[in-house]
C-alpha positions as CSV (number, residue, x, y, z in Angstrom):
1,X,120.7,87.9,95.8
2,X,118.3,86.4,93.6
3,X,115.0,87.9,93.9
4,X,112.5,85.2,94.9
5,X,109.0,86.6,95.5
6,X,107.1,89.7,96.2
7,X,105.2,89.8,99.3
8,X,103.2,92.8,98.9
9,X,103.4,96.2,97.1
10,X,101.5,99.5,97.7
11,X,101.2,103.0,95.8
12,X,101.1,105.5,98.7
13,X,101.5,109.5,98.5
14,X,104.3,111.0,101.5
15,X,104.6,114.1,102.4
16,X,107.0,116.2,101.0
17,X,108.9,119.7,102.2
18,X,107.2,123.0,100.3
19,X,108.1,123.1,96.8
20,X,108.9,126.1,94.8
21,X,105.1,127.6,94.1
22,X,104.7,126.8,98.4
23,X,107.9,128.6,99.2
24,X,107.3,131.7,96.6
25,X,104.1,132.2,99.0
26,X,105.5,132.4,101.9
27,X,106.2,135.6,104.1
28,X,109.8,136.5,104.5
29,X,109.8,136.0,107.8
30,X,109.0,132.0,107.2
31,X,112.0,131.5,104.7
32,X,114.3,133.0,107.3
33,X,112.9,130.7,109.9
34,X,113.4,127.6,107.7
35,X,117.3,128.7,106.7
36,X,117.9,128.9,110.1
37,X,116.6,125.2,111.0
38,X,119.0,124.4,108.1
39,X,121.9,126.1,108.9
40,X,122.1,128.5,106.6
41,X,125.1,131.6,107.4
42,X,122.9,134.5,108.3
43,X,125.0,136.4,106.4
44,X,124.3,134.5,102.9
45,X,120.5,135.9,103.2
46,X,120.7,139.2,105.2
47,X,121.6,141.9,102.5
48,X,119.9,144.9,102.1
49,X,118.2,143.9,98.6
50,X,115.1,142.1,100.2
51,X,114.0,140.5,96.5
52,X,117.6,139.1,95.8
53,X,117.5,137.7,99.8
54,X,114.2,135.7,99.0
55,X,115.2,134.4,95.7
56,X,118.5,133.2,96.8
57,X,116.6,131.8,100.5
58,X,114.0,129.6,98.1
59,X,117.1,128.2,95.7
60,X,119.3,127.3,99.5
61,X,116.2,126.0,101.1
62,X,114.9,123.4,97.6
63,X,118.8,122.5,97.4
64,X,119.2,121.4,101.2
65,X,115.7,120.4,101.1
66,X,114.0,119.9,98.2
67,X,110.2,119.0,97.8
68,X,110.9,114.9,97.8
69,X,110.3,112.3,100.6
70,X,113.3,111.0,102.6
71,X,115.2,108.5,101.0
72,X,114.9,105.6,103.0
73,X,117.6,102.6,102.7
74,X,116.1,98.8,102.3
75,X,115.0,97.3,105.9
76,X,115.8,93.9,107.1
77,X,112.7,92.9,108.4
78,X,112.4,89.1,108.9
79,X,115.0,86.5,108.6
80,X,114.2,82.6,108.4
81,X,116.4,79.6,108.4
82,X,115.3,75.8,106.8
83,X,117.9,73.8,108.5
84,X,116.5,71.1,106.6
85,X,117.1,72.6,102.8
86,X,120.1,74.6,104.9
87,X,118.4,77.9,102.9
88,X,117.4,81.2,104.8
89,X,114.9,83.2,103.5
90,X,115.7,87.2,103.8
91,X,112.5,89.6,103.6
92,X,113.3,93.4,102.8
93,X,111.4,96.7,102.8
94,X,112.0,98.8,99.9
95,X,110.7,102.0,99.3
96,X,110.7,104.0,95.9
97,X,110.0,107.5,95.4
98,X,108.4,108.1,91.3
99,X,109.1,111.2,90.0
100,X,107.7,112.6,86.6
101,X,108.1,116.0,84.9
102,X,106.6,118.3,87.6
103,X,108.3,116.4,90.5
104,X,107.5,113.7,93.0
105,X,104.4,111.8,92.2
106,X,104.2,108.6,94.4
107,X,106.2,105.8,96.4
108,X,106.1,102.7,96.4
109,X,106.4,100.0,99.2
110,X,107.4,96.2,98.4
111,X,108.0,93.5,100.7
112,X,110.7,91.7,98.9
113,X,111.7,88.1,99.9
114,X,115.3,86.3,98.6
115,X,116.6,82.8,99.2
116,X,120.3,82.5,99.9
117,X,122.4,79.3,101.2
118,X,121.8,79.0,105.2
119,X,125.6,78.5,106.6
120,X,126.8,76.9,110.1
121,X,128.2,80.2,111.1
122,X,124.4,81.8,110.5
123,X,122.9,78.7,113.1
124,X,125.5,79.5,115.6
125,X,125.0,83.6,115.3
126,X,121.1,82.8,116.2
127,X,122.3,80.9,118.9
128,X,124.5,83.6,120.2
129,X,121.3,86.2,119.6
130,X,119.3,84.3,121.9
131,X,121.6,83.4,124.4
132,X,121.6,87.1,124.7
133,X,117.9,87.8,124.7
134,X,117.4,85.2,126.7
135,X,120.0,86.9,129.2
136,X,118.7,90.6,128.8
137,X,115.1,88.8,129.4
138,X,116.3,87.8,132.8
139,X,118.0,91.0,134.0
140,X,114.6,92.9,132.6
141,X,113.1,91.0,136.0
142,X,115.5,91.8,138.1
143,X,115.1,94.1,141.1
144,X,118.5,96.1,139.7
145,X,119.1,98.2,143.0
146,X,120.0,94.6,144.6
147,X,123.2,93.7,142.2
148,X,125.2,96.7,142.7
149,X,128.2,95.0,143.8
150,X,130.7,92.9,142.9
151,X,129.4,89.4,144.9
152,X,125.8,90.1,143.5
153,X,126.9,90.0,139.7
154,X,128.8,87.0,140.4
155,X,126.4,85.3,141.9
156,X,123.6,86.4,139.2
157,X,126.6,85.0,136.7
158,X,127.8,82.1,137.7
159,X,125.4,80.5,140.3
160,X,123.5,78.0,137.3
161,X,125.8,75.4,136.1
162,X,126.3,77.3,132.6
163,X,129.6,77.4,130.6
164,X,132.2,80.4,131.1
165,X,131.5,82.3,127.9
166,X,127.6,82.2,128.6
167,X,128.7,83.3,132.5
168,X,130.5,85.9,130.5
169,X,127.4,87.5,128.9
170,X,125.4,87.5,132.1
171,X,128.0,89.6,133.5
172,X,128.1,91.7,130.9
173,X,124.6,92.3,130.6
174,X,124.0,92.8,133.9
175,X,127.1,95.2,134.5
176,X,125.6,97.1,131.4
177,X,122.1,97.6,133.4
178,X,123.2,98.6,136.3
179,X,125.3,101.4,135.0
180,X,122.4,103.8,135.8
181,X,121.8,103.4,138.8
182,X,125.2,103.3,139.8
183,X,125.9,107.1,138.6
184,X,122.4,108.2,140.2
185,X,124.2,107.0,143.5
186,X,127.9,108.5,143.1
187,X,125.4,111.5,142.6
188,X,123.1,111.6,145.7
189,X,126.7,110.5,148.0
190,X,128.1,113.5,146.2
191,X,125.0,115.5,147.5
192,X,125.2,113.9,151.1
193,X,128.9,114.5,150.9
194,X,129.2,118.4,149.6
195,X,126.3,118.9,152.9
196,X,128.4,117.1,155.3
197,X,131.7,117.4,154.0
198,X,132.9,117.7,157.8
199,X,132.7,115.7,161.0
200,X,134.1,115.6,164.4
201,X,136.8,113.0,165.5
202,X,137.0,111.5,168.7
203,X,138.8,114.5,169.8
204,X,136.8,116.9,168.6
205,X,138.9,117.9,165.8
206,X,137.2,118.6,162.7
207,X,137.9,116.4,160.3
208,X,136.9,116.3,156.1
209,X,135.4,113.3,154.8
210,X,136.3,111.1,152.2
211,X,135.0,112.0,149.2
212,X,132.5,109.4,147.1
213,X,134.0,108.0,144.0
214,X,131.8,106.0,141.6
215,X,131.8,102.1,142.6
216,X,133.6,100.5,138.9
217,X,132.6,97.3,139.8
218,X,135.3,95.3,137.6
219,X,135.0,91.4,136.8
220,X,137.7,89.4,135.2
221,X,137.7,85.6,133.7
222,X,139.4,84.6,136.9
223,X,136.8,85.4,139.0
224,X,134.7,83.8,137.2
225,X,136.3,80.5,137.3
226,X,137.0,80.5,140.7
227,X,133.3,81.9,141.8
């Protein structure tokens, strides 16, 4: 990618796990505590030589941690498309950690922006995106404790003159969201069941109930079509 402009940029100071002169004043106690929240075999710093144990705990704890901000990939954040020029402009977050002679010094953050070719397959993956978010918008209003069968997804799905493959994604979508609240009832029928697992037929006879099995509500192309 050709670099094409830069947004903004700005010197900031992170902080940074103990370095070695922070660690050499800590109590013993406190460089144990930190091996352990890294993992460190107990073994590999519980000899008898106490003064051997903390030099070797400081040299783990700097190599598994050592006194320098996170690294922190490039972000994605903002993507715009000129259908006219057919270009797409691409805006990343960078951040760079400076070091000198004694260590970290600074970071820097850019906003980076880059011009590449807009394609037909990039127009129709936005389309896609906001089918779907257009979809998840709609089940986000839903009162999801009335779709937890079969006929109430279909009719959420197909009931709005759309094509099959957009049908497709509202079933999906909404299958997807009611997943929850589908295992929170398997579990209170389990409850109801294990307290009334027996009942009386019409002979007095007792009888053990069936036991609750979770309701995998299952939805094919065909019914679909045929909704």
């Amino acid at each position: 990618m050709d670099k094409n402009e830069v947004i903004s940029k700005e010197v900031l100071v992170l902080k940074t796990p103990p370095n070695v002169s922070e660690l050499k004043a800590m109590e013993y106690e406190e460089l144990i505590s930190i091996c352990k929240s890294l993992q460190v075999p107990r073994e590999q710093y519980e000899g008898k030589d106490k003064d051997k144990n903390r030099i070797f705990m400081i040299v783990e704890i700097l190599r598994l941690r050592p006194p320098v901000p996170p690294i922190e990939k490039p972000v994605l954040v903002d993507i715009t498309f000129d259908e006219e020029k057919m270009t797409k402009t691409l805006t990343f977050r960078y951040l760079k950690h400076i070091m000198n002679s004694d260590g970290y010094k600074h970071s820097v953050k850019t906003l980076e922006s880059y011009n590449l070719p807009l394609y037909q397959k990039d127009l129709q993956n936005e389309t896609k995106e906001n089918q779907m978010n257009s979809v998840q918008a709609e089940v986000s209003e839903l009162e999801l404790s009335e779709y937890l069968t079969k006929d109430a997804v279909l009719d959420f799905a197909c009931n709005n003159g759309k094509t099959s493959g957009e049908k497709r994604k509202r079933v999906n979508v909404l299958l997807e969201a009611i997943k929850p609240l589908l295992n929170e009832k398997l579990r209170d029928d389990l409850q109801k069941y294990e307290e009334n697992k027996y009942v009386l037929d019409d002979r007095g006879t007792k009888k053990k109930n069936i036991k609750p099995k979770y309701n995998h509500i299952r939805i094919t192309n065909y019914d679909i079509s045929v909704y």
